[in-house]
N, C-alpha and C positions, 0 to 999 in steps of 0.2 A: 700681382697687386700686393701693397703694402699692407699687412695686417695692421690696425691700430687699435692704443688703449679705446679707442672710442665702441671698436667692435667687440673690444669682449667685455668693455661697461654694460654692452646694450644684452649680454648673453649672463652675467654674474647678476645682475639685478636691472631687468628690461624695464619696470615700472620705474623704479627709483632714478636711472640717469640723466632724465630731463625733468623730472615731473618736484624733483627733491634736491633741484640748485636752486630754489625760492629760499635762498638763504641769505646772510648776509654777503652784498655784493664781493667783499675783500675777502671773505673766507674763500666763494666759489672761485675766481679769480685766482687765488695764489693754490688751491687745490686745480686746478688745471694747469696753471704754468708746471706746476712737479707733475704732471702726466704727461705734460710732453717733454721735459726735462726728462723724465724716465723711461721714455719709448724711445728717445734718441740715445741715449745709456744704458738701454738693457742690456747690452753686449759686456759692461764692463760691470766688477763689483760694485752693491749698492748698499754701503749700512744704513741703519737708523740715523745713524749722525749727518749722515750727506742729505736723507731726506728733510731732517729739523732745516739744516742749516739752508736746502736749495727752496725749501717753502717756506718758512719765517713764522711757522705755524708752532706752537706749544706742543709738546707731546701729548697732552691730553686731546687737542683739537686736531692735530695730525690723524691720531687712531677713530675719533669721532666722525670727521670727514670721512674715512678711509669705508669705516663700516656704515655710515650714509647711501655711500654710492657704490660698494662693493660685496659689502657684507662679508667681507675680509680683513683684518689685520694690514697694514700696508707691506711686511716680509711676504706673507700669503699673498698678497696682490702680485707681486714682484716675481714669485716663484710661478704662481698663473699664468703671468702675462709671458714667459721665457718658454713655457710651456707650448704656450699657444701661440708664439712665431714661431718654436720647432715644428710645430706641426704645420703651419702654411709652409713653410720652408720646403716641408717634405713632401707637400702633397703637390707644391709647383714644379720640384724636382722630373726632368723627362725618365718615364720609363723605359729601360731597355729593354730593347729586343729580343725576346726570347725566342727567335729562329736561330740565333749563333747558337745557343745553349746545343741545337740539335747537330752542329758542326765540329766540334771539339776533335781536335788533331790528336788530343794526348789520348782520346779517347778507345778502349781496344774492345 
């Protein structure tokens, strides 16, 4: 399963992700499209600058939103969220076998 920003909105500030987009409609709006602009990007660098420019948001309403719905900084968001697909990544990962370990040829 896909981890998304939507799951660790609901684990960074569980009250605030629905309850506190009674905001204005075009702020909550262009603050989601950059979350999912940023869950399909998280692989690649992300500055502050990509962020202004892919939300259209003020850097002052950039940071505002960000600590809204995250109580993060949007860098801090960013470093979270990369964080938190390593870890589903790694826990989707199959575990090996630890009956080879007991076979080991090199073994004396």
């Amino acid at each position: 399963m896909t981890q998304s920003y939507k799951q660790l909105l609901a684990q960074l500030a569980p009250t605030s992700a629905d309850a506190q987009l009674d905001q204005p409609t075009e702020n909550k709006n262009r603050f989601e499209k950059l979350l999912v602009w940023i869950d399909q990007n998280i692989d690649s660098p992300i500055s502050l600058n990509d962020l202004l420019a892919q939300s259209g948001l003020s850097l002052l309403e950039l940071n505002r939103q960000f600590k809204l719905h995250t109580k993060q900084s949007p860098l801090q968001f960013i470093k979270e969220f990369r964080k938190f697909k390593q870890e589903a990544a790694l826990a989707n990962q199959p575990i090996i076998d630890q009956t080879y370990a007991l076979f080991d040829p090199f073994k004396k």
